[in-house]
N, C-alpha and C positions, 0 to 999 in steps of 0.2 A: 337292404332286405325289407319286404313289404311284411313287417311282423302284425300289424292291425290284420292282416286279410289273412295271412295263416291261421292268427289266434280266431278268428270269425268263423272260418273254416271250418276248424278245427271243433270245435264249442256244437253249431249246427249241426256239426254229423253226431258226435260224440259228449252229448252233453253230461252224461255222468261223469265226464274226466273232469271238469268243471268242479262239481261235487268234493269227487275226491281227492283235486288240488286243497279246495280250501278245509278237507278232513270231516266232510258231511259223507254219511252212506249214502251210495249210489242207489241202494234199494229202496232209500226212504224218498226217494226223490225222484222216482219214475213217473215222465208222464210229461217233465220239464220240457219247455221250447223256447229254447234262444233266436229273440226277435231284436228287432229294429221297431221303436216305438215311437211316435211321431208326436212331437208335441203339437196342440192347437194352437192355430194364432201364433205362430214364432217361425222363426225361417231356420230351424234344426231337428233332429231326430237324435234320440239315442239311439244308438247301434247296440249297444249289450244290454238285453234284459232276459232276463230267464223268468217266461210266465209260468205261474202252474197247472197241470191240469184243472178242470173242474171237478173234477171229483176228488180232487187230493185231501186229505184231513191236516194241512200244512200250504198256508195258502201265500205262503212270504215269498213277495219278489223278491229275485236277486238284481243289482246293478254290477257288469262289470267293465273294466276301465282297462284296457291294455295300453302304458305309457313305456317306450323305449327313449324319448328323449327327454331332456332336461327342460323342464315346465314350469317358470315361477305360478303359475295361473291354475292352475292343476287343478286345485282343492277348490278355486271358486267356481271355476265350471263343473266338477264332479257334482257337490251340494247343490246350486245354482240347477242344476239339470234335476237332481234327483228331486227337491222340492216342487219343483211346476208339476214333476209328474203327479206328486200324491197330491196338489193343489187341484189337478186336472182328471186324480181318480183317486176322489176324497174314501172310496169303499173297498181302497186294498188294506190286506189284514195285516200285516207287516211289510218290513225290507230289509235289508243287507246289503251291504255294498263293498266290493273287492275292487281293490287295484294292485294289479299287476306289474311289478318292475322287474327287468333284468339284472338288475342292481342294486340295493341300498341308496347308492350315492347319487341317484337320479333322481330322489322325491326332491320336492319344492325346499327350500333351504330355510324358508318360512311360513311354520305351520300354527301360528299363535292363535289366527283366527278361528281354526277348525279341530286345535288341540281335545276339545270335549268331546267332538263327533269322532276324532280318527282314536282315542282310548278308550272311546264305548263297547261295550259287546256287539253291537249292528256294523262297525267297520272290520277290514282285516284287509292287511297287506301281506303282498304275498312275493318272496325275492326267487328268480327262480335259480340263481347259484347258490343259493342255500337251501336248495333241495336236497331230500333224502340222496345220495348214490350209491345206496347200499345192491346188492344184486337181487335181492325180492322187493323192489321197488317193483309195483305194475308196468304195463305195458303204456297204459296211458300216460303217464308220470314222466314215462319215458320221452316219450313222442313229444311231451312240452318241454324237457330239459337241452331234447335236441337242439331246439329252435335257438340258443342262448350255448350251445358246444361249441368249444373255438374250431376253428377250419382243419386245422391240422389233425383235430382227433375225429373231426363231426363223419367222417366216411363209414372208419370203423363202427363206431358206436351205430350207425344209421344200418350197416350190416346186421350186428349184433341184436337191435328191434324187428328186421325183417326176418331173422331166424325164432324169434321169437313169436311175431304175430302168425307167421307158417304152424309154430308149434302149438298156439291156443285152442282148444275147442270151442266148438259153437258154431254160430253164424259164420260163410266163409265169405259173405258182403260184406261183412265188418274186418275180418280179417284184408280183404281188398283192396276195402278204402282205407283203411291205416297203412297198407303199404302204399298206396298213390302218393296217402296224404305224405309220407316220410322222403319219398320220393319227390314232390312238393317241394317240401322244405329245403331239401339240399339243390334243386335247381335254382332256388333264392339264394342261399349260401356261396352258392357257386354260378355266379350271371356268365364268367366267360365261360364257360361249359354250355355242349348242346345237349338237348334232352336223352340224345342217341349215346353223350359222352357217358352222361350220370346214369343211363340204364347198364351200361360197363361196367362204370364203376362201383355201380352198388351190385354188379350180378343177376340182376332184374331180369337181360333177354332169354337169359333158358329160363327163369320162374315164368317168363311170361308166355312162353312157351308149351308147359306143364297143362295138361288136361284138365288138373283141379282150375286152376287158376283161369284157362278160357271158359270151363263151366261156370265159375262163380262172374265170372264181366257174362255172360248171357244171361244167367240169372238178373244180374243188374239191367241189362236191356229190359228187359221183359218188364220187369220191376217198371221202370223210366214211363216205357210204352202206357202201363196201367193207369201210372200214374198221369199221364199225359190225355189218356183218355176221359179220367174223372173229374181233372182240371175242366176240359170242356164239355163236360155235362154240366158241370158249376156253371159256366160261362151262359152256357143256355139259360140258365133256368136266372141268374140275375139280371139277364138282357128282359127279362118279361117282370122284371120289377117295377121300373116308369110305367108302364101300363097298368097296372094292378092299382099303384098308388092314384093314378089321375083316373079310375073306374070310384076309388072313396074305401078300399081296402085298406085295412090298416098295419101295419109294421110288425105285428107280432102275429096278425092271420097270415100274411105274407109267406114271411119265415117258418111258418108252421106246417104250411102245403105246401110250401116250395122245399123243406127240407134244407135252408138257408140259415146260417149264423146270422141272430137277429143283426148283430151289428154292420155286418154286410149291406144292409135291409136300410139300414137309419142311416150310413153313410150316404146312398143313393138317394135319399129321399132329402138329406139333407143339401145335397147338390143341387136336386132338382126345384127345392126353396131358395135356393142363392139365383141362379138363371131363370 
């Protein structure tokens, strides 16, 4: 089961479940965006970091680490990554760093070296079979418990969260994409299964069916459309950046009129210095 790309997945769409995994409010932490952060000069990227908005009054990265198999190496590549990053963005105000196991018995079996960093208040590990299973557990909570439910039970229970996310208020895109995502999940759990099987089995083709449910995927079209549209109006306007810069404009008037994230601005300029 491809449990790195659910949990990425998962994190991107719904980053306050993130939060309220490791018992942070979800309200204090609006704004957060789970990226993929590249380090300079090295042939890697972290894949989990949760930046904060710029207007947050709470400006601490988070690092996180989803490990399902057994890692003697673990701890030097988590720290190991985590350091280049603040070496390479000496003006973040904090960090935190979460690793995620399915297990206990999965962390590295020798932790002498990192003993002070993984006791500190900045680390926390997180097992998810010793999760809450109480029945006002959230919905989100849920949907990461699934991922770690043995096969035998993981149907019902993946019922149980789609009866659930049908019954939440609010947003019904977010209601949508928790049941794709749940849906997801159990096509991983379940490879010999076709997608046609597990929309059976979980009761999905009359939901999908249901007029809320095709309003709310249009709304998502539309959504997508928007969003696809304003991707290429970005596209426009940093295709006219080489030009700007080789006219003797500089990087912060640039991004200023063009309405461009400086960084966007200095990445290009910085390319068109190397070639």
């Amino acid at each position: 089961m491809k449990t790195d790309s659910i949990f990425y997945q998962l994190f991107a769409e719904f980053p306050s479940i993130f939060f309220e995994l490791i018992g942070r409010s979800p309200s204090n932490t609006q704004g957060y965006q789970f990226r993929s952060v590249e380090i300079k000069q090295t042939a890697f990227r972290i894949d989990g970091v949760f930046l904060p908005p710029e207007d947050s009054p709470d400006k601490t990265v988070y690092f996180c680490e989803v490990q399902f198999q057994k890692d003697q190496f673990l701890y030097h590549r988590v720290f190991a990554e985590l350091f280049l990053y603040l070496d390479q963005n000496p003006s973040t105000y904090d960090w935190y760093t979460v690793v995620i196991y399915p297990k206990r018995n999965l962390e590295p079996d020798e932790d002498r070296l990192y003993q002070v960093l993984l006791e500190s208040s900045k680390v926390q590990r997180v097992y998810l079979d010793e999760l809450e299973t109480s029945a006002n557990r959230s919905l989100g909570i849920g949907v990461v418990k699934l991922v770690v439910e043995p096969e035998e039970n993981a149907a019902n229970y993946a019922k149980q969260l789609i009866a659930q996310a049908r019954q939440q208020r609010g947003d019904r895109l977010s209601s949508q994409a928790i049941i794709d995502l749940i849906e997801t999940i159990i096509v991983y759990k379940f490879p010999q299964l076709s997608r046609q099987e597990v929309e059976d089995m979980l009761k999905l083709s009359e939901l999908k069916q249901t007029r809320v449910y095709q309003e709310a995927l249009e709304e998502g079209r539309e959504e997508g459309r928007q969003e696809g549209r304003q991707e290429g109006v970005k596209e426009g306007k940093l295709a006219a950046v080489p030009l700007l810069l080789k006219a003797g404009v500089s990087v912060e008037e640039i991004a200023q009129q063009l309405e461009v994230e400086i960084e966007a601005v200095r990445q290009i300029a910085q390319q068109q210095s190397i070639s």
